[in-house]
PyMOL Python script that loads the backbone (N, CA, C, O; Angstrom):
from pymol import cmd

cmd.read_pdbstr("""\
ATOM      1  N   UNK A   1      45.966  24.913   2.038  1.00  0.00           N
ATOM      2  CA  UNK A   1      45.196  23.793   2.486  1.00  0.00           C
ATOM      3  C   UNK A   1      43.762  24.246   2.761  1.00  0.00           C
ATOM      4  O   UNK A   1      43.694  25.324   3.352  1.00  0.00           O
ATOM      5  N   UNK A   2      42.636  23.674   2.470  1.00  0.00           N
ATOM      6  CA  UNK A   2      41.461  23.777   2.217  1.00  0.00           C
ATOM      7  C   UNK A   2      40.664  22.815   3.025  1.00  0.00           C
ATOM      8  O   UNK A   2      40.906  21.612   2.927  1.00  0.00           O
ATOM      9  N   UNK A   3      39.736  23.253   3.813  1.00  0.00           N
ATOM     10  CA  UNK A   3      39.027  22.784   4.521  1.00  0.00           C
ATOM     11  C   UNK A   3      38.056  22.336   4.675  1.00  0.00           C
ATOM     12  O   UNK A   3      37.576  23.329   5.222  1.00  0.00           O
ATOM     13  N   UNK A   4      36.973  21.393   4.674  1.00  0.00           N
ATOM     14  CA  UNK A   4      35.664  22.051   3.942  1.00  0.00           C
ATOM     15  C   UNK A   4      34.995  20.991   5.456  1.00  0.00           C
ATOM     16  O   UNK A   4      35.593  20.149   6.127  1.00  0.00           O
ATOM     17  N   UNK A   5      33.439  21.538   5.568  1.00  0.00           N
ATOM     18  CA  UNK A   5      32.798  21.418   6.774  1.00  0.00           C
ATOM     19  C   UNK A   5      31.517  20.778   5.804  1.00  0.00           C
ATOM     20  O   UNK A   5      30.894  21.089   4.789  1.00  0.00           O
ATOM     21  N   UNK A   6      31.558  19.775   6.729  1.00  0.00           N
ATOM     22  CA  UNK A   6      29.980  18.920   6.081  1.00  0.00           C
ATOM     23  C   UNK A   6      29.016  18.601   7.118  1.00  0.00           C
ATOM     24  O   UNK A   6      29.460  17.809   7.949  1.00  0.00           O
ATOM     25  N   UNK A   7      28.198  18.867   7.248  1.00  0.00           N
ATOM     26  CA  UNK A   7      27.094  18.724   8.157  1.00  0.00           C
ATOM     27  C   UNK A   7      26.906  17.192   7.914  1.00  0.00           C
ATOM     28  O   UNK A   7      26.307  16.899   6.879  1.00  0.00           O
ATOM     29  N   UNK A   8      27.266  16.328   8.595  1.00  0.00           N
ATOM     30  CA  UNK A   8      27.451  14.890   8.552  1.00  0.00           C
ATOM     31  C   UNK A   8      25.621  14.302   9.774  1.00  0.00           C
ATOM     32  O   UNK A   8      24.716  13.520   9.486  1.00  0.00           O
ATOM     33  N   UNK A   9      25.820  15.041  10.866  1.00  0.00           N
ATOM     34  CA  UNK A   9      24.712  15.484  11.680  1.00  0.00           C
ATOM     35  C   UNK A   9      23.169  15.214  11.082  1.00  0.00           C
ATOM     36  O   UNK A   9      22.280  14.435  11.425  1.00  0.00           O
ATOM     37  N   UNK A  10      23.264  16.155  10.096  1.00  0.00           N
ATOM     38  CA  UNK A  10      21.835  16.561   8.766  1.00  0.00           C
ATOM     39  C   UNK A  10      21.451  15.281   7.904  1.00  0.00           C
ATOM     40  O   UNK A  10      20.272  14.970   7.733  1.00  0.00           O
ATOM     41  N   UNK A  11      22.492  14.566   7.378  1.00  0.00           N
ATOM     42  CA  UNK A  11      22.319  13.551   6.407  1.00  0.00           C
ATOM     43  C   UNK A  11      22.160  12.162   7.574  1.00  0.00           C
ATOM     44  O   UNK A  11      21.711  11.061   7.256  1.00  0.00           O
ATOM     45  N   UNK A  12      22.496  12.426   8.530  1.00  0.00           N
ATOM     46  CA  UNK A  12      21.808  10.929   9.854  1.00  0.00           C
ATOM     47  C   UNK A  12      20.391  11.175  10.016  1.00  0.00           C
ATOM     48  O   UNK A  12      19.435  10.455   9.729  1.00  0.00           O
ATOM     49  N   UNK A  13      20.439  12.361  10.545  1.00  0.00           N
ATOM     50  CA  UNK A  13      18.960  12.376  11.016  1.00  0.00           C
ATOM     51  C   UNK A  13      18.052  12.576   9.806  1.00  0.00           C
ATOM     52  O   UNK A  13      16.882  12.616  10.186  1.00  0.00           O
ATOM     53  N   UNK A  14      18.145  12.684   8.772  1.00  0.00           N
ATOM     54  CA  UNK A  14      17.289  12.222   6.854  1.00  0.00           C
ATOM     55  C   UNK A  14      17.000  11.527   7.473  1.00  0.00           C
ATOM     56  O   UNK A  14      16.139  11.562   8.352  1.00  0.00           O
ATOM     57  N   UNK A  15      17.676  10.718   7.143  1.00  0.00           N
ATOM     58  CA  UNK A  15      17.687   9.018   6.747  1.00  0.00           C
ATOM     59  C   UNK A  15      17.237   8.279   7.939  1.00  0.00           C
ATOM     60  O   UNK A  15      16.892   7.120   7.711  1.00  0.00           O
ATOM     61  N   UNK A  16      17.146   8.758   9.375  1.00  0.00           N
ATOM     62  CA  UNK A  16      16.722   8.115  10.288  1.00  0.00           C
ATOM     63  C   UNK A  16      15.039   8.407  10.280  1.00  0.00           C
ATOM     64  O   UNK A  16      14.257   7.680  10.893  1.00  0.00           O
ATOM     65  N   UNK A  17      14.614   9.603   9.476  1.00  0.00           N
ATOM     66  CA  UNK A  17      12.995  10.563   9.913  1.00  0.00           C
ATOM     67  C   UNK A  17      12.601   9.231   8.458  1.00  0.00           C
ATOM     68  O   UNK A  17      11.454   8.812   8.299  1.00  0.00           O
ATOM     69  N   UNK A  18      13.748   8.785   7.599  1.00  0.00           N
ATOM     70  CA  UNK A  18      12.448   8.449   6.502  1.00  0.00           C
ATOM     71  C   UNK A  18      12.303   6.916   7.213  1.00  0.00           C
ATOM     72  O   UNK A  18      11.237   6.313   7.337  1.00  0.00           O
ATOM     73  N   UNK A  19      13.593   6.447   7.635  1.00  0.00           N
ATOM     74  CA  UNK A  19      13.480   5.203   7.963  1.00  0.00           C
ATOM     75  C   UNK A  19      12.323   5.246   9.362  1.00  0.00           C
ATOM     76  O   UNK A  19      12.016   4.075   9.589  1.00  0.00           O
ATOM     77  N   UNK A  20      11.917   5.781   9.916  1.00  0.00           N
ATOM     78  CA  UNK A  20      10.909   6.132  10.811  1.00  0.00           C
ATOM     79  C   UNK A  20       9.646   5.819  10.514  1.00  0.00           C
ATOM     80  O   UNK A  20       8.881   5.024  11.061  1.00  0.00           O
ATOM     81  N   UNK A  21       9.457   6.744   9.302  1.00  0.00           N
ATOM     82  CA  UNK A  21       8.403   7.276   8.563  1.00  0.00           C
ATOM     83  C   UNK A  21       7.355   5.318   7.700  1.00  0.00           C
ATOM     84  O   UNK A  21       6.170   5.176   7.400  1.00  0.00           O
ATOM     85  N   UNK A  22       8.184   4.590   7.641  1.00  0.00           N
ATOM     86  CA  UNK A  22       8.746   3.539   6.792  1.00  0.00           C
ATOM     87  C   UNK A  22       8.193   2.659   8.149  1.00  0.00           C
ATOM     88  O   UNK A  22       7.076   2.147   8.227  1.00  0.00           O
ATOM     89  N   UNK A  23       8.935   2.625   8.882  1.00  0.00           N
ATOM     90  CA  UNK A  23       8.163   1.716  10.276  1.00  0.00           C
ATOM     91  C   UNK A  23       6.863   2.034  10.474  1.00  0.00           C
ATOM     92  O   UNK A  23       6.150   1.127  10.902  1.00  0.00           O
ATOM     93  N   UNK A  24       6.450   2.923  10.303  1.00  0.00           N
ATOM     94  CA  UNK A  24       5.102   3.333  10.992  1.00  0.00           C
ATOM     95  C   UNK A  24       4.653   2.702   9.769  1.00  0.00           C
ATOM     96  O   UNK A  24       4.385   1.529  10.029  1.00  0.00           O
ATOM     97  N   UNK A  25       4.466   2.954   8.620  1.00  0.00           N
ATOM     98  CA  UNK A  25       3.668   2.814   7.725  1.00  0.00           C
ATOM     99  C   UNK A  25       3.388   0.847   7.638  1.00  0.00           C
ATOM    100  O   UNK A  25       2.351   0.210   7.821  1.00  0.00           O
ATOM    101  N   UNK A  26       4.396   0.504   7.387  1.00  0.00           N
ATOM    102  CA  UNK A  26       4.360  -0.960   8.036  1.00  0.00           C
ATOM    103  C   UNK A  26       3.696  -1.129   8.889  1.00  0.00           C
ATOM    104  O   UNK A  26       2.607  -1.683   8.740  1.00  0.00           O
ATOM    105  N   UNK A  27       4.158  -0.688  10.111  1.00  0.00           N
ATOM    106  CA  UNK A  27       2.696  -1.251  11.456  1.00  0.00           C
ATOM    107  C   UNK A  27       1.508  -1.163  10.931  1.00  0.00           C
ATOM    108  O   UNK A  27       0.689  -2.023  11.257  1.00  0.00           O
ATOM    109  N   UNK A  28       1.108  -0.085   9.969  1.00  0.00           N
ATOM    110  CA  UNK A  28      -0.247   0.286   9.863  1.00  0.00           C
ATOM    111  C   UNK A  28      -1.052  -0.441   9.080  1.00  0.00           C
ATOM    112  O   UNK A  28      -2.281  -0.513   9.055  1.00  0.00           O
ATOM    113  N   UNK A  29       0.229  -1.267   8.091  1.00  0.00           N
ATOM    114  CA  UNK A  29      -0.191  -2.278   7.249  1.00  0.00           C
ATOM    115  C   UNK A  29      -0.576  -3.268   7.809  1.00  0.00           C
ATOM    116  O   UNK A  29      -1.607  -3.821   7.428  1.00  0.00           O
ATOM    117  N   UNK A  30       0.214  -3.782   8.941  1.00  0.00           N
ATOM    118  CA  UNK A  30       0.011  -4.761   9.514  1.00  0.00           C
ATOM    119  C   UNK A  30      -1.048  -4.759  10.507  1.00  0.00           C
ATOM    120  O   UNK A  30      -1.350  -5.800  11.091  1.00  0.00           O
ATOM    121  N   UNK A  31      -1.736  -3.455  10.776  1.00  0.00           N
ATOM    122  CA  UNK A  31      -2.702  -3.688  12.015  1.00  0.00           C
ATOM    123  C   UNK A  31      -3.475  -3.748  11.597  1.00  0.00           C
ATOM    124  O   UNK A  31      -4.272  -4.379  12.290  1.00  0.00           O
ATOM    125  N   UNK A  32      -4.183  -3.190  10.003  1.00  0.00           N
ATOM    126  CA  UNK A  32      -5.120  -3.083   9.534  1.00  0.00           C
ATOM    127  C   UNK A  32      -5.491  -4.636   8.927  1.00  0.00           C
ATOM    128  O   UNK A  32      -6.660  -5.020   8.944  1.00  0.00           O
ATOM    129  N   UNK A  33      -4.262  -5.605   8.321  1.00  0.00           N
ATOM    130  CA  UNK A  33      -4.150  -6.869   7.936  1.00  0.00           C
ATOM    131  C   UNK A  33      -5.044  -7.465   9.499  1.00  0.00           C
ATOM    132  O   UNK A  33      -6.139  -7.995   9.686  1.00  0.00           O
ATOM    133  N   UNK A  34      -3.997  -7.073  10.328  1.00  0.00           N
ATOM    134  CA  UNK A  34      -4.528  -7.935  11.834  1.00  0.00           C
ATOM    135  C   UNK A  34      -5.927  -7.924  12.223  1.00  0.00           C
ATOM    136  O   UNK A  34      -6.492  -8.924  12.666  1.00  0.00           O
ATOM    137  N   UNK A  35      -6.549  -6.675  12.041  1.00  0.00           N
ATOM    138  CA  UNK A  35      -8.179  -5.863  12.531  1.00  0.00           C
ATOM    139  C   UNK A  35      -8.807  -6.713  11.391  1.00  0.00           C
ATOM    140  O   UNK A  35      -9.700  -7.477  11.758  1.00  0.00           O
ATOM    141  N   UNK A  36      -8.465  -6.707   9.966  1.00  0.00           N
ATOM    142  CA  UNK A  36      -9.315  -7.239   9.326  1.00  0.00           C
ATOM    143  C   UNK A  36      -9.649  -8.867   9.282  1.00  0.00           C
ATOM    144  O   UNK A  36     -10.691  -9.281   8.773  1.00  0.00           O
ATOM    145  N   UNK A  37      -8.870  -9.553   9.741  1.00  0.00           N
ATOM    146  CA  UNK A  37      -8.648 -11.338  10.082  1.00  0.00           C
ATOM    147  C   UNK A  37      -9.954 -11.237  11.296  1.00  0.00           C
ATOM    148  O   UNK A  37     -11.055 -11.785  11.235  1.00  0.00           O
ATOM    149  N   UNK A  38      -9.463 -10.433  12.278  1.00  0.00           N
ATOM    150  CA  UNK A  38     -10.377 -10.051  13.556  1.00  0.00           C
ATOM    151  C   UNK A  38     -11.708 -10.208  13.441  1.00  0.00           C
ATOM    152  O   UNK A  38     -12.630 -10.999  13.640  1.00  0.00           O
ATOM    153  N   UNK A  39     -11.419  -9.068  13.014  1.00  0.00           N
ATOM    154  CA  UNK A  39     -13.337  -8.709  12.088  1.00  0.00           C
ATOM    155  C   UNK A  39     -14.050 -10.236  11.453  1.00  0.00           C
ATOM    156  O   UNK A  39     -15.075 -10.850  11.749  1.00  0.00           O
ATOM    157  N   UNK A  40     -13.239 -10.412  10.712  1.00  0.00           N
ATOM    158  CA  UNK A  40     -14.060 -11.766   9.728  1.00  0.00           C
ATOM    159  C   UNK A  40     -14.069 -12.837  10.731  1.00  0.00           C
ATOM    160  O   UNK A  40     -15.081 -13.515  10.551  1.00  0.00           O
ATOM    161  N   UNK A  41     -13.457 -13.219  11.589  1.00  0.00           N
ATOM    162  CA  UNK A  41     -13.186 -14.190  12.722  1.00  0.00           C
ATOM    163  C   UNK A  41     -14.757 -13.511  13.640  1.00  0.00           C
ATOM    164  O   UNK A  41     -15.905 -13.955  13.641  1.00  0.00           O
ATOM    165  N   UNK A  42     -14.327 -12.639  14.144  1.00  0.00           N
ATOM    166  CA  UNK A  42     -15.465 -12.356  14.758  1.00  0.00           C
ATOM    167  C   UNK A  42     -16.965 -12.427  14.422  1.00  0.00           C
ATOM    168  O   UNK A  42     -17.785 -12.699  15.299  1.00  0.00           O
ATOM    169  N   UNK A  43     -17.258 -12.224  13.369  1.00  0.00           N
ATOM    170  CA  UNK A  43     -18.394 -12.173  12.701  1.00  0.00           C
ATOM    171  C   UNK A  43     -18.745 -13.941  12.539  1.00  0.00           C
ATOM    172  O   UNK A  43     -19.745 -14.570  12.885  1.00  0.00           O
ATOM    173  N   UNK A  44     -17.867 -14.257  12.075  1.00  0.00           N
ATOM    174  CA  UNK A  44     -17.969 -15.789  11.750  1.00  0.00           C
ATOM    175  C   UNK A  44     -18.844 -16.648  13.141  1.00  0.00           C
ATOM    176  O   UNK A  44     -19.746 -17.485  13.145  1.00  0.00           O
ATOM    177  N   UNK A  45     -17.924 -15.838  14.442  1.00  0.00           N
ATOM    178  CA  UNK A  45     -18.608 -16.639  15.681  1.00  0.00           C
ATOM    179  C   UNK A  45     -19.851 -15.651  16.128  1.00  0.00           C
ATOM    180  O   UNK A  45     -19.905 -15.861  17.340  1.00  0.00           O
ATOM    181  N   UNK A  46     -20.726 -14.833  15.865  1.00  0.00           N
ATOM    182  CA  UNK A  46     -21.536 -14.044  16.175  1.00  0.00           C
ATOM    183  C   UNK A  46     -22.582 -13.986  15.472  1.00  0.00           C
ATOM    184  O   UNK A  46     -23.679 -13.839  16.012  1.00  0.00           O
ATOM    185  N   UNK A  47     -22.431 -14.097  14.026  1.00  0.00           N
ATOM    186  CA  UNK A  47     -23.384 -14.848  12.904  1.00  0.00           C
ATOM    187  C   UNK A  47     -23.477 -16.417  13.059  1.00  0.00           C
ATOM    188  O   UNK A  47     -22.542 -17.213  12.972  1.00  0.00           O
ATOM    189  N   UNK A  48     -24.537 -16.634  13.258  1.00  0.00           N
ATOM    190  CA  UNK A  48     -24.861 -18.233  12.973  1.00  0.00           C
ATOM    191  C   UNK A  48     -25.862 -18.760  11.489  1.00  0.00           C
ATOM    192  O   UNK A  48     -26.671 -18.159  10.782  1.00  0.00           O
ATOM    193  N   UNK A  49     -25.380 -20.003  11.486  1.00  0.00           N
ATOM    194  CA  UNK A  49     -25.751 -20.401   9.924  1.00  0.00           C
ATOM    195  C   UNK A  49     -26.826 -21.076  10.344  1.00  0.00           C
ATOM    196  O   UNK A  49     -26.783 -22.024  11.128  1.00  0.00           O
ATOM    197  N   UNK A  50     -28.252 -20.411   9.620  1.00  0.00           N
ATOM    198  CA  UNK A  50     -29.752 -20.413   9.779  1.00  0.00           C
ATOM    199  C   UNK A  50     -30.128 -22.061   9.630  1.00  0.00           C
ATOM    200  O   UNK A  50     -29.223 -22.849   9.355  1.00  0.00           O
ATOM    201  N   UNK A  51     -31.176 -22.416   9.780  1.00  0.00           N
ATOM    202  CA  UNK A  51     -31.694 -23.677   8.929  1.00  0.00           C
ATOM    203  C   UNK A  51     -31.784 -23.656   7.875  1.00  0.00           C
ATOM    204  O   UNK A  51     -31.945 -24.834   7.553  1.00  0.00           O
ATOM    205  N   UNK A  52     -31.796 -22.800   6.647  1.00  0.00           N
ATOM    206  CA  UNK A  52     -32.157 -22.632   5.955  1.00  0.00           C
ATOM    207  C   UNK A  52     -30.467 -22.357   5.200  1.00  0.00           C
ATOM    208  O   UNK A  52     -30.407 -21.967   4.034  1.00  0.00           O
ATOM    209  N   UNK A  53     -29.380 -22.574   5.890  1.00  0.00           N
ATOM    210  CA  UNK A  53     -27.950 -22.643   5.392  1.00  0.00           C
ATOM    211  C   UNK A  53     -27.568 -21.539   4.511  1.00  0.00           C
ATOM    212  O   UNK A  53     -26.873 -21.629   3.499  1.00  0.00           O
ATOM    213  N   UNK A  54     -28.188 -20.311   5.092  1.00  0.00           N
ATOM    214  CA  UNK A  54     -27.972 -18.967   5.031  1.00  0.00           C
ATOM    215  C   UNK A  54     -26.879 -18.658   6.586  1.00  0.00           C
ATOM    216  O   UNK A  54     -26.763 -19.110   7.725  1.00  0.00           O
ATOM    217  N   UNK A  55     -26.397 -17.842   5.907  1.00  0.00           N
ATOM    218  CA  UNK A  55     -25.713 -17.254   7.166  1.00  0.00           C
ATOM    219  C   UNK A  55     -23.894 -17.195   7.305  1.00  0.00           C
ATOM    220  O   UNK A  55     -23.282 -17.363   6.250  1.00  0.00           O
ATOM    221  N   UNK A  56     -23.172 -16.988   8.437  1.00  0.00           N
ATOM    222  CA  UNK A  56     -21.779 -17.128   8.261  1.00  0.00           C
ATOM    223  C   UNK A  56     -21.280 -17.681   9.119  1.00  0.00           C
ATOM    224  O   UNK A  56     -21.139 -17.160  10.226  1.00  0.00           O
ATOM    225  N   UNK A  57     -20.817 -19.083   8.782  1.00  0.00           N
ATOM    226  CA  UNK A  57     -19.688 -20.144   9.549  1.00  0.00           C
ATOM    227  C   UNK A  57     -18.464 -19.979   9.481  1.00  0.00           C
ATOM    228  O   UNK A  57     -17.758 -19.224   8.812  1.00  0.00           O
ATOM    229  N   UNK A  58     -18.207 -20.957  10.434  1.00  0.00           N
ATOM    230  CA  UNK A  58     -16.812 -21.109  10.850  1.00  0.00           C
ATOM    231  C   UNK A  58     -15.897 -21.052   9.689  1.00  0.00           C
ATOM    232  O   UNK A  58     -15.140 -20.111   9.451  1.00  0.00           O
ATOM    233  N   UNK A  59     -16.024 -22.154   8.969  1.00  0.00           N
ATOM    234  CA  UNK A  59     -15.397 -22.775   7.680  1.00  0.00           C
ATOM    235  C   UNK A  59     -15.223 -21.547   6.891  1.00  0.00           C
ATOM    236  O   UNK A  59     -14.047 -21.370   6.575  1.00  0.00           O
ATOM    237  N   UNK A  60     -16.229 -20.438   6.385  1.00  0.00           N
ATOM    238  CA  UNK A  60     -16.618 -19.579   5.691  1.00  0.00           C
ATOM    239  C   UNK A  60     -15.229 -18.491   6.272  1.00  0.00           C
ATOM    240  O   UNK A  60     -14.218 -18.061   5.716  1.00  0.00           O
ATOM    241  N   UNK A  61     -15.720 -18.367   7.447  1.00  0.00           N
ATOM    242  CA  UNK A  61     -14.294 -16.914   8.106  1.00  0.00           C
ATOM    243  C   UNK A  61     -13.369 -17.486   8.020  1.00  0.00           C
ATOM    244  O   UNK A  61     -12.482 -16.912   7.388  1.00  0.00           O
ATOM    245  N   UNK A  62     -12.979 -19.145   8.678  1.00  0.00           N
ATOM    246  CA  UNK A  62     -11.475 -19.520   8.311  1.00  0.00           C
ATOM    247  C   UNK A  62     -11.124 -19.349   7.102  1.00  0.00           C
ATOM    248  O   UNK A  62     -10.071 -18.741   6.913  1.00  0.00           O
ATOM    249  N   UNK A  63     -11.966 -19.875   5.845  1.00  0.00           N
ATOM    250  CA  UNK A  63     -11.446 -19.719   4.789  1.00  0.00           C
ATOM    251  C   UNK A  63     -11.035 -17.748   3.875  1.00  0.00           C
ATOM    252  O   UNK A  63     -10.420 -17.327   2.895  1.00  0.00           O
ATOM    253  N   UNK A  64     -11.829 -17.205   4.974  1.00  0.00           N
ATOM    254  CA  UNK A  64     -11.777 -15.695   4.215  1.00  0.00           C
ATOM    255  C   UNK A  64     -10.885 -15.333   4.739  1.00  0.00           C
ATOM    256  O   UNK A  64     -10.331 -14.473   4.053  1.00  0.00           O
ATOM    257  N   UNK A  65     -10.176 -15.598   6.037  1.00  0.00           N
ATOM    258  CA  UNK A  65      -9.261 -15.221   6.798  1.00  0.00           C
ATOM    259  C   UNK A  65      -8.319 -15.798   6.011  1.00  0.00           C
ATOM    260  O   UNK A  65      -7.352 -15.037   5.959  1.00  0.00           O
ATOM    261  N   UNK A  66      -8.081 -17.112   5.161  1.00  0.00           N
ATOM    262  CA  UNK A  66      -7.035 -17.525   4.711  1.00  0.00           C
ATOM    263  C   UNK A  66      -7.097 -16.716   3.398  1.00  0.00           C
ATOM    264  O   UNK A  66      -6.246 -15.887   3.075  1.00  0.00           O
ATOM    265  N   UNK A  67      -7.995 -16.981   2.802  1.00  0.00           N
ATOM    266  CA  UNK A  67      -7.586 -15.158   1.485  1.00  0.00           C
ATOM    267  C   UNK A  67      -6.846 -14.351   2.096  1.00  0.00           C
ATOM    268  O   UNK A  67      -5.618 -14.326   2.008  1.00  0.00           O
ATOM    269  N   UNK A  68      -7.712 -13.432   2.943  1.00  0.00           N
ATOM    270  CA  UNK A  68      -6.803 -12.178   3.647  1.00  0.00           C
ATOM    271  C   UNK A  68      -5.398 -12.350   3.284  1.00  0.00           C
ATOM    272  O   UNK A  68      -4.687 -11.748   2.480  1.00  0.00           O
ATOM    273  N   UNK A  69      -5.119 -13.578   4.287  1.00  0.00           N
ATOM    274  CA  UNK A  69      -3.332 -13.838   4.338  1.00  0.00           C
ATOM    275  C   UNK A  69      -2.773 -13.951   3.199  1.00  0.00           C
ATOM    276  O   UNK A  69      -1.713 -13.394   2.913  1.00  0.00           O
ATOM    277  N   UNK A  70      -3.446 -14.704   2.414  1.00  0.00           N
ATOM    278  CA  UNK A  70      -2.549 -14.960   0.662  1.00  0.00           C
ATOM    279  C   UNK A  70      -2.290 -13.567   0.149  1.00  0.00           C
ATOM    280  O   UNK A  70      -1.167 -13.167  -0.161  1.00  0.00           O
ATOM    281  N   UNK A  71      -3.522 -12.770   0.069  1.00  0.00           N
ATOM    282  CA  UNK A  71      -3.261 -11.369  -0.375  1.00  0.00           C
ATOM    283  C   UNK A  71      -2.200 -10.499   0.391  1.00  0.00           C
ATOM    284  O   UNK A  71      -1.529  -9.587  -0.091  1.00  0.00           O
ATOM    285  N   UNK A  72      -2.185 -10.976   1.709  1.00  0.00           N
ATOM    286  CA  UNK A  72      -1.553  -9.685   2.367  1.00  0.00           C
ATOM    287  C   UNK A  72      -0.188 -10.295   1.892  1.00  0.00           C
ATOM    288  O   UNK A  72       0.711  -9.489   1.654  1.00  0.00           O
ATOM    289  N   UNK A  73       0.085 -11.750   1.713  1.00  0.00           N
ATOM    290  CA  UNK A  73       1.840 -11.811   1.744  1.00  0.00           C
ATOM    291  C   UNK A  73       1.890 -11.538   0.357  1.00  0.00           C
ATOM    292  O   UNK A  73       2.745 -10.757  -0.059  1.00  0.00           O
ATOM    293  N   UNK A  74       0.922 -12.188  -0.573  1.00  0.00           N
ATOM    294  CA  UNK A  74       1.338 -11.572  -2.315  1.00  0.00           C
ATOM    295  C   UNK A  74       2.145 -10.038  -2.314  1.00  0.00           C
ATOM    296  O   UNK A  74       3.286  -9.698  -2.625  1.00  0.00           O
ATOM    297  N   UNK A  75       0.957  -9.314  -1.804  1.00  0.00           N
ATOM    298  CA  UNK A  75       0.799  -7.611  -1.842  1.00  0.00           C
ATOM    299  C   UNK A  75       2.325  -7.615  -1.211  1.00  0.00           C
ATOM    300  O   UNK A  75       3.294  -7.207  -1.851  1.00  0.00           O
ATOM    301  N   UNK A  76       2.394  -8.057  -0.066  1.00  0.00           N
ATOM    302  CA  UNK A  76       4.132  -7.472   0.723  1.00  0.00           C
ATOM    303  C   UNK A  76       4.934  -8.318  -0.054  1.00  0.00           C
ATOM    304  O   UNK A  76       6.129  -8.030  -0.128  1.00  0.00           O
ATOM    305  N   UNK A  77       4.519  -9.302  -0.646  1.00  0.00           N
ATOM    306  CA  UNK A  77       6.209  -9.872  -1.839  1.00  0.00           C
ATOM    307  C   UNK A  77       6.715  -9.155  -3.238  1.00  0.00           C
ATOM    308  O   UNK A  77       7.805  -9.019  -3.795  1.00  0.00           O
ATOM    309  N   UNK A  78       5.107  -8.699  -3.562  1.00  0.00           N
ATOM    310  CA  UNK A  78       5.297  -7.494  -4.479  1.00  0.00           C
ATOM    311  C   UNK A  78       6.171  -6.161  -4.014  1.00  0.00           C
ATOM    312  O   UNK A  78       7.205  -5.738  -4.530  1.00  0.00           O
ATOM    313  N   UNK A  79       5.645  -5.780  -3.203  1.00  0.00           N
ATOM    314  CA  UNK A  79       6.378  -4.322  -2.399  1.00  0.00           C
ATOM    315  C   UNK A  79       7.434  -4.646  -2.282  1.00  0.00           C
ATOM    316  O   UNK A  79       8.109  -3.725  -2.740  1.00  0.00           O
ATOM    317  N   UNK A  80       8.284  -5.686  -1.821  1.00  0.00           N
ATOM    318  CA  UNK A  80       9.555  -5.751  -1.634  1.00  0.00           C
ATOM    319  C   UNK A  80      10.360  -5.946  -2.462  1.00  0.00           C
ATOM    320  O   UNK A  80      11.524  -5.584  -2.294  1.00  0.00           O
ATOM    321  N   UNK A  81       9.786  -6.821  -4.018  1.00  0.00           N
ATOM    322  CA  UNK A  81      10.410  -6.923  -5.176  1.00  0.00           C
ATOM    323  C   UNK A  81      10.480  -5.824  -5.922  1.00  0.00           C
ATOM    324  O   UNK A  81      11.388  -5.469  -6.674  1.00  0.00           O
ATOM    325  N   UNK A  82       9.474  -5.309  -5.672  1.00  0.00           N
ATOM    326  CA  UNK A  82      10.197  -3.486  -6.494  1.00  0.00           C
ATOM    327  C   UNK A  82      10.653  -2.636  -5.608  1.00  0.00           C
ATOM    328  O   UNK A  82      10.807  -1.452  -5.905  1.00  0.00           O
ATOM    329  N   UNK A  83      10.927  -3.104  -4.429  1.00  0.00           N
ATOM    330  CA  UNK A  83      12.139  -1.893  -3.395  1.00  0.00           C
ATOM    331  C   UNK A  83      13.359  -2.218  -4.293  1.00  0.00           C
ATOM    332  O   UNK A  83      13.700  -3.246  -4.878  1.00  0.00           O
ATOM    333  N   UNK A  84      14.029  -0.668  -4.168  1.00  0.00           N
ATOM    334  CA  UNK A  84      15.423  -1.081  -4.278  1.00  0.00           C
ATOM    335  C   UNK A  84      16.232  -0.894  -3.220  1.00  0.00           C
ATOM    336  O   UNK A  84      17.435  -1.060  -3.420  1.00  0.00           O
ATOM    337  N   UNK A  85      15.807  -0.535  -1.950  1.00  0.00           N
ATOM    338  CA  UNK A  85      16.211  -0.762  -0.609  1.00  0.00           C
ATOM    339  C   UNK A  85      16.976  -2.157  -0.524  1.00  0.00           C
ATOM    340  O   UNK A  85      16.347  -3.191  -0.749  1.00  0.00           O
ATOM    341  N   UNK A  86      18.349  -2.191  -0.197  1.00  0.00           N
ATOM    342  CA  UNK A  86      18.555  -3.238   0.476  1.00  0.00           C
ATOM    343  C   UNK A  86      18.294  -3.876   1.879  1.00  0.00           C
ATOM    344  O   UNK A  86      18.479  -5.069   2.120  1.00  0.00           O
ATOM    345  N   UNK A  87      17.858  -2.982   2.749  1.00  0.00           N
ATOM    346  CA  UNK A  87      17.699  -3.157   4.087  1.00  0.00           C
ATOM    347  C   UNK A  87      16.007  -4.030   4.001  1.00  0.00           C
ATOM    348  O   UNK A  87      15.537  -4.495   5.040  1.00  0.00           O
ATOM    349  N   UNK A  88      15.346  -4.135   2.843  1.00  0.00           N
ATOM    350  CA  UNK A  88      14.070  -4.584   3.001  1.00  0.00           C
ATOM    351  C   UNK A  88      13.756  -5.889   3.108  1.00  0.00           C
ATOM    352  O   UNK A  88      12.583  -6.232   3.248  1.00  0.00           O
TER     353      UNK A  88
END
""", "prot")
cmd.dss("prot")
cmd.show_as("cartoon", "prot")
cmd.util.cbc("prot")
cmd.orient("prot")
């Protein structure tokens, strides 16, 4: 009778450092998505639109802020359609 010993231990903690690795990178997506809405929002109320209808409005950041978002969910519907992760 034959015994054999598998480090069961080794193959959890893999898979827990990549699934880790995988969260972070997400947040980072997402904070940088978040900072950049920020930014254009901010600017929008700090720039004012001249007499001369130069300048950056409201309308202008809402609407760039709404790009942002289209791109950011395109970009993450793409990423997830070529995971072959089921957990995604």
């Amino acid at each position: 009778m034959t015994t054999s010993t598998t480090d069961h231990n080794h193959l959890t903690s893999d898979s827990r450092a990549v699934a880790s690795r995988d969260g972070d990178r997400r947040l980072t997506r997402e904070t940088v998505y978040v900072l950049s809405v920020l930014g254009v929002l901010i600017a929008s109320l700090v720039v004012d639109v001249n007499d001369d209808g130069q300048g950056f409005s409201a309308y202008q950041g809402w609407f760039l802020a709404t790009l942002l978002t289209i791109g950011y969910l395109i970009s993450r519907g793409l990423a997830k359609s070529g995971s072959h992760d089921d957990t995604r």
